[in-house]
N, C-alpha and C positions, 0 to 999 in steps of 0.2 A: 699463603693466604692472600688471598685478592685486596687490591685497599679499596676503602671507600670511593667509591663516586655511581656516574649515571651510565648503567651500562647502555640503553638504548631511549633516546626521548622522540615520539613521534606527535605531531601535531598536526590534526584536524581541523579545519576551518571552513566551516558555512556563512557566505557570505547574507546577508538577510535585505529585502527591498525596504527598511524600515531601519537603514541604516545599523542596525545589530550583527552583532557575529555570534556563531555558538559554535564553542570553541570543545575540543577533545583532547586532550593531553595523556596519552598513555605511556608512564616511567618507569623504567624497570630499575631498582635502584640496588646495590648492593652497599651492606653497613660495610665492609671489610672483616676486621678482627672486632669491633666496637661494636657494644648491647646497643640498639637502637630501640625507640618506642615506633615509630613511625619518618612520616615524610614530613617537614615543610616546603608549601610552596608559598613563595608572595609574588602577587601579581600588582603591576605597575598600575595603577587606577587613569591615567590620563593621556590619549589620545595622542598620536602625530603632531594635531594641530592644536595640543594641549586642550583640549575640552575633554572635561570631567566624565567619565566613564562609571557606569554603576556593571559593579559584579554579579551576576544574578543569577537562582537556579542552581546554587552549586552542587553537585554530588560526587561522590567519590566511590568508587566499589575495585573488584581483583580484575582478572579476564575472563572469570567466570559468570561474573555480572551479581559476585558477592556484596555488599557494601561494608563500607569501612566506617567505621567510627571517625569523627571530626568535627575539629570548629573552625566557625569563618569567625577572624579579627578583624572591626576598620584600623588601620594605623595610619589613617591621614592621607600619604599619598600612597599606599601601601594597603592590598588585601591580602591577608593572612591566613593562609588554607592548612592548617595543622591533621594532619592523618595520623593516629594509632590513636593504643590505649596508653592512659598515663599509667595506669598498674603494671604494664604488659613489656618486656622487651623481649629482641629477637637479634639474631643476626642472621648476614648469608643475603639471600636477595628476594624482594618482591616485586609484584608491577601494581601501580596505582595506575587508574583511569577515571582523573577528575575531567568531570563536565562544569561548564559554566555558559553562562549568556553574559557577552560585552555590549552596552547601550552604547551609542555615538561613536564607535566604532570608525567609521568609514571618514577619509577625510575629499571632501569637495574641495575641488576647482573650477575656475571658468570654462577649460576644455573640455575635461575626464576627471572622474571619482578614479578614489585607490583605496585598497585595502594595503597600508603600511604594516607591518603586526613584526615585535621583535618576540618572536615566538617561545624561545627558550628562556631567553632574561640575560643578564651579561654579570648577574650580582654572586653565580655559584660559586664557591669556594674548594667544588672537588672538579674534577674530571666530567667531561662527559663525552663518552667515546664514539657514541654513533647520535644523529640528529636528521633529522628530516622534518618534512612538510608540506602537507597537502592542502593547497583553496580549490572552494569550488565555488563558483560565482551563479547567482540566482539565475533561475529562468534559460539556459542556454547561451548565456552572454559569453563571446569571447574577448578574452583581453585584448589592450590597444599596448600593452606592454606591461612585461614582467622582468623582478629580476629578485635578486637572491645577493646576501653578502654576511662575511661571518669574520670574525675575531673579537677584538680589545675593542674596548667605546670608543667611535669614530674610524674605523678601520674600515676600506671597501674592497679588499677581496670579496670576490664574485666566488655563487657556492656552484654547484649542478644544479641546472632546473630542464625542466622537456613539459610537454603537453605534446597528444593527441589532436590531429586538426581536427578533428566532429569532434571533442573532448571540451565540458567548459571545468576540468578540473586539473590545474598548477601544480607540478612535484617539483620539489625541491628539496637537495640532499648536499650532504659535506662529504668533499673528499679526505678528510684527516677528522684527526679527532677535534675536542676541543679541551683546551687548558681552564683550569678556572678565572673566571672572572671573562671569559669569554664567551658570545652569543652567536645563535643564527638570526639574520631579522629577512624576513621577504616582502616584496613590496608587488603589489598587481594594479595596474591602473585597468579602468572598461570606460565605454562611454556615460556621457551625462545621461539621463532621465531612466537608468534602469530603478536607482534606491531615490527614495522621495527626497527632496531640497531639505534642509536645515530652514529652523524658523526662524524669526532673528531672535527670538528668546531664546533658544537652542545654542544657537550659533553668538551671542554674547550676552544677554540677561545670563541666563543658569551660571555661567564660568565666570563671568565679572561680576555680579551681585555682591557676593562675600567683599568686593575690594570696596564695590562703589558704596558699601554699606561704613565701610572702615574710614571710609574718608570725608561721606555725608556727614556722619552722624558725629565726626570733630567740627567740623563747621558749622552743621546746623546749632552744636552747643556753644561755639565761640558767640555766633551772632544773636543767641540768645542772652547768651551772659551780658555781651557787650551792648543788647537791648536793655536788659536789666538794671544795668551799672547807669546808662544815660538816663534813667528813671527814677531809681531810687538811690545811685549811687553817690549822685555829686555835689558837693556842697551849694550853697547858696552864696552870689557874688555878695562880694564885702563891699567897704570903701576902699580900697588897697590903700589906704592913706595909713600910715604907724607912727604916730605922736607918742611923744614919752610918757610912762606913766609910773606911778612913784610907788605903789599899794599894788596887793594880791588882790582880784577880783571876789568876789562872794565867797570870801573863807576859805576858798579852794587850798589846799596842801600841795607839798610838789609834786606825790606820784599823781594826781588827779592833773595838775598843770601838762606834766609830761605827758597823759593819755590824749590829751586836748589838741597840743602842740606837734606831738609825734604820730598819732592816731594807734600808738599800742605802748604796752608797757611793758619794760625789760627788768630782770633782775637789777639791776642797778639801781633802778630809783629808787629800789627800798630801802637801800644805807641813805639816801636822802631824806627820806620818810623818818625813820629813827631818828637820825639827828633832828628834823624836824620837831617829833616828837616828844625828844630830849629838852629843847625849846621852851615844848609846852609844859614841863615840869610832870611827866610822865616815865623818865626815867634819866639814872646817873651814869654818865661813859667814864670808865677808867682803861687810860692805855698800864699795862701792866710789862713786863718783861723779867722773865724766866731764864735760869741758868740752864742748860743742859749738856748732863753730865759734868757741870761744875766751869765747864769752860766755856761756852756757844750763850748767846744772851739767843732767846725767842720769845717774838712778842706777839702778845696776846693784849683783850679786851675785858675789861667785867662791864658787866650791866647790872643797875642797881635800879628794879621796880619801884616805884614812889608811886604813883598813882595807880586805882583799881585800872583792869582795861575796860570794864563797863564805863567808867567813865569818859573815854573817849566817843568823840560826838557822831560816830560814822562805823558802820559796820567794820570797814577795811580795817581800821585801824585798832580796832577790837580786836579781828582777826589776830593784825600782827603781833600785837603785846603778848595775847596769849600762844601764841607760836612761839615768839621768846620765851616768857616768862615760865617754864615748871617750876621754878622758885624765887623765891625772892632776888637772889644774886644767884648770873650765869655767866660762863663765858661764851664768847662766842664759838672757841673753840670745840663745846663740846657739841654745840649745835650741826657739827657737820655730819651729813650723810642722816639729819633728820630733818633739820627745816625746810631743806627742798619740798616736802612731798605738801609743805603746805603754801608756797608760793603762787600756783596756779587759783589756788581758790581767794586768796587776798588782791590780787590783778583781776580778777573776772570781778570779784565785789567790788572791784572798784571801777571798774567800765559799766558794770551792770547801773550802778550811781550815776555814771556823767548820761547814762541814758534818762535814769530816774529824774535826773535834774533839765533835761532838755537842751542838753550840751549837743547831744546825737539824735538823730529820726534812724538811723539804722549803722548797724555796731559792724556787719559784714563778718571780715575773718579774723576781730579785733582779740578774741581769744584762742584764737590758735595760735600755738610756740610750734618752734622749729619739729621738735622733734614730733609732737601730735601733727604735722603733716606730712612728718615721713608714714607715721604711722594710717592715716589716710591714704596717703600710694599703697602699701602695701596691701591694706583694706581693698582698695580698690583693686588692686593685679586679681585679688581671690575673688571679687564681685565680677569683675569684669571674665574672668576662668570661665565661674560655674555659668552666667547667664551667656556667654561668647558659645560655650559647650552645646547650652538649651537649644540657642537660637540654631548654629550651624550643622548641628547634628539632625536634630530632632525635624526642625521647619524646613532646612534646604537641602538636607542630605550632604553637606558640604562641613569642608574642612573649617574647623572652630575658630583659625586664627585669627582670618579677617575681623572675625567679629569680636572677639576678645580684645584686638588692638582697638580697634573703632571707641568700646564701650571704655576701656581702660585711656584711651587719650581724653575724651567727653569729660572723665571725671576730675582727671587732674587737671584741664583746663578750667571749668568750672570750679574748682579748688582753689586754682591761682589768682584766677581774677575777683573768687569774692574776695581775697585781703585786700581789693582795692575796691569794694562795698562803702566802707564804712563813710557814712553822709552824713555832715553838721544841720543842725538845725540853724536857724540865723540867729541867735542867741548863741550859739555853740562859733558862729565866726567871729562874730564880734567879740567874743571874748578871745578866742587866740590873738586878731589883729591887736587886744589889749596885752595881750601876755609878751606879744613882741616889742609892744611899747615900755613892756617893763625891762625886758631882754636889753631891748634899747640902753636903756636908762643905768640897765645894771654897767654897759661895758666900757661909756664914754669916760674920759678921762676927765678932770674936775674943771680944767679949762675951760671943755664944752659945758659942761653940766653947768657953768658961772650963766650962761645963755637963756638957763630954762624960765619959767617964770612958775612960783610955786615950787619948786623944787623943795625939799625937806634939808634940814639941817644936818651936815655930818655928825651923827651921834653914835656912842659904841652900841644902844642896842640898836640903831638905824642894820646897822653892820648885819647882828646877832639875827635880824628878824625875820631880814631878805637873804643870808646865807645859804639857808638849804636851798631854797628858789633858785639863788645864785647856779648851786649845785648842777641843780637839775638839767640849769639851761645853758649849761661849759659854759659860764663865762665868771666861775667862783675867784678863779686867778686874779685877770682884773679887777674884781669885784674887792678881794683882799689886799693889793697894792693900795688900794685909794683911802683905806684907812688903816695901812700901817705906820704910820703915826701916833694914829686916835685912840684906836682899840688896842690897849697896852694890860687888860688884865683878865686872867682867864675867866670863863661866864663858871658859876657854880655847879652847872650840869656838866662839866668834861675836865678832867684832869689830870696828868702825868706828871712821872717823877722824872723831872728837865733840869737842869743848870742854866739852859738856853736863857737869852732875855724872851717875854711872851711877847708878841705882837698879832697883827691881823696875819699874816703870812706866814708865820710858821704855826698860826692857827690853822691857815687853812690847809699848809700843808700835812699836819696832824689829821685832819677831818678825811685828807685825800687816802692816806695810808689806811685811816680807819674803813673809809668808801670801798678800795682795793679790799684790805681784809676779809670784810664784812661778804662783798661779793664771793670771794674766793673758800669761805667758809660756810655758807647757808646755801649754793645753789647743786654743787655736786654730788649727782646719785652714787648710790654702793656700786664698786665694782663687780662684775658676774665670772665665776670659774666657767673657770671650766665649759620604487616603481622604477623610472625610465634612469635610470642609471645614476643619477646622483643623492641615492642613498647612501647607509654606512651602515655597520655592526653597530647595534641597540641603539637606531634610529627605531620611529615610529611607536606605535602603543604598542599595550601589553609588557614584556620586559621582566623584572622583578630579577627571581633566584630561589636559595632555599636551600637543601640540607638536611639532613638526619636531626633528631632528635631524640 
């Protein structure tokens, strides 16, 4: 039994004065032993001088002038010519004789046009035993030279070629067979002004469009954005002057400090917030610790509700209590892999406030978290997909990519730069340049602080009241050296079972464990299971391959 391959491929070529070729392919192909449905051919879509080539006209029929059944595929840079039925197999051998029309075919030079064409394709996987190849060039034009060359990609073995002097039509044949993965390609060069000039829209509008569109349309969104941002994004100048200051400005709490100061808010400030909270006689902290299995100590938190959360002065904080509290007494422990999901909506109520209050004229990308912007890229790959597809398929006939990168870079830059939107109001500066006065205040040692004038008295609740604040703004450490001394007895809202002597320092390093915990127990989600001679083989357009199916 015979094996698969191409028992004879002959190729037709009309050269066209409109730069087109219409091309003729007749394949005699044998399946070998193996049920075959039909033929694939894929043809190479892009030119010598790489300009975009449109397939066109296709037909396929026997030598009888039967027609076959078939679909044309675009695959990008690839036309897809499928021959048989999908119901239908066969073995043994037929001949297909597909037609097509190649646009932009021909490639210009300053001296001579050519018809480049790697006629067979270099991508076959079986055999092909005999090959040849006929041009015939418009109007009685004789070539200024021709040539022929066949093997592996980039190979110049020269094939057989002859012409007829009164003849304007080029044969060209292989002395040996061909192995797979091996092509014939021929190249004919004729003089200028037989096929009409290329336009310059032709010749690089249509072929660079798709890039220049990839590349415009990041930049035009960069300098949009970054018009934007110089418009509505930037704060208003301060005094840059930072005097010490002793007091929390207008009530504000410490996540509300930290959105002011940091321009977003992290899981973190809310163990500051709670103790905060704790403060305000809203709830009881107990450090607790647990045996397990009789030997390992594990510690843990209770939280003990005291006050309703309606009663807290501010949505956020509403929020939070009732996110903690399903009962009167919790631990924090069991809170894990539930309070997560309500984090996001206590940080937006609470930026959404420092807007309400005219801390901000515009919030930018002050609620988006990490992972809601991965989640935006990926939104965007699929925006940027389908409209990249619309645009390059549908409008230009062209390959999607360009345009899909263009749209998907547009978005994520415009993503990135609005997190640096977010613009204070002049109330909204002047209160940071005070919070850093407080910042100030909180970190100097007592020596300087003896300097200040007005300064407040070191008291333990002086300590208890600026703490969380402390928290918020790293500087609780220093902040607890300066009254360990003073603050010698635990506040009624926090308590563990210690031997230790109490002071402000092993306060606050209690409050730091509880910070850590607290972080490490409320924010984590459930995990998820599961021509003239310096050509070569499969130079030039056309090209492709193909195969039984």
């Amino acid at each position: 039994m015979q094996k698969e391959a191409i028992i004879d491929f002959h190729t037709d070529i009309q050269v066209n004065t409109n730069n087109s070729i219409n091309v003729i392919e007749t394949i005699t192909y044998n399946t070998g032993a193996i049920e075959q449905h039909g033929l694939l051919r894929n043809l190479y879509r892009y030119s010598s001088l790489n300009y975009k080539m449109n397939i066109e006209d296709v037909k396929v029929r026997d030598k009888k002038g039967n027609s076959y059944q078939f679909t044309v595929s675009d695959l990008g840079k690839y036309i897809e010519i499928k021959v048989g039925d999908p119901n239908v197999t066969f073995t043994g051998e037929r001949t297909y004789v597909i037609e097509y029309k190649a646009t932009r075919a021909i490639a210009q030079f300053d001296d001579f046009d050519e018809i480049y064409w790697n006629a067979t394709g270099d991508e076959w996987q079986i055999p092909i035993y005999k090959a040849s190849v006929s041009v015939k060039l418009p109007n009685g034009v004789k070539a200024t030279q021709f040539s022929c060359y066949y093997g592996k990609d980039g190979e110049k073995t020269q094939c057989i070629k002859s012409n007829n002097l009164n003849d304007d039509v080029y044969n060209f044949s292989l002395p040996v067979s061909l192995g797979a993965q091996e092509g014939l390609t021929v190249a004919v060069g004729f003089p200028k002004g037989i096929v009409t000039p290329y336009t310059w829209r032709e010749k690089y509008l249509d072929n660079f469009l798709p890039w220049l569109v990839a590349i415009l349309l990041p930049v035009l969104t960069l300098f949009f954005s970054l018009w934007h941002w110089y418009k509505k994004g930037r704060d208003p100048k301060g005094t840059g002057v930072i005097m010490p200051q002793y007091e929390v400005p207008d009530n504000l709490t410490p996540i509300e400090v930290a959105g002011i100061l940091n321009e977003k808010i992290s899981a973190s400030n809310i163990s500051s917030e709670i103790i905060y909270l704790a403060t305000q006689g809203f709830l009881k902290i107990k450090k607790i610790e647990e045996k397990s299995f009789g030997i390992f100590k594990l510690t843990d938190y209770e939280l003990t509700k005291l006050k309703d959360p309606s009663e807290a002065p501010n949505d956020f904080d509403q929020k939070l209590l009732i996110g903690l509290f399903s009962s009167e007494v919790i631990k924090l422990s069991d809170l894990k892999n539930v309070f997560y999901k309500k984090i996001k909506s206590i940080t937006d109520s609470t930026i959404d406030g420092l807007l309400a209050k005219n801390y901000y004229k515009n919030i930018g990308g002050m609620k988006n978290s990490g992972g809601r912007l991965i989640l935006i890229i990926f939104f965007s790959i699929w925006v940027s997909g389908f409209i990249g597809s619309l645009l390059g398929v549908l409008l230009f006939n062209s390959n999607p990519f360009p345009f899909m990168l263009g749209i998907f870079l547009s978005i994520v830059i415009y993503g990135i730069i609005s997190h640096f939107y977010p613009a204070k109001t002049e109330k909204g500066v002047a209160t940071k340049e005070y919070l850093l006065g407080l910042k100030y205040y909180l970190q100097i040692a007592e020596k300087d602080r003896l300097l200040f004038h007005n300064a407040p008295e070191k008291k333990p609740e002086i300590f208890e009241k600026l703490l969380p604040y402390a928290m918020v703004l790293g500087v609780a450490n220093i902040w607890a050296k300066e009254f360990e001394e003073i603050y010698t007895m635990p506040p009624s809202w926090y308590s563990e079972s210690s031997n230790m002597p109490f002071n402000a320092v092993m306060f606050n390093n209690s409050l730091s464990s509880f910070s850590s915990y607290t972080l490490s127990s409320l924010t984590p989600s459930p995990s998820n299971s599961g021509s003239g001679g310096g050509g070569s083989s499969s130079g030039g357009g056309g090209g492709g391959g193909g195969g039984g199916w």
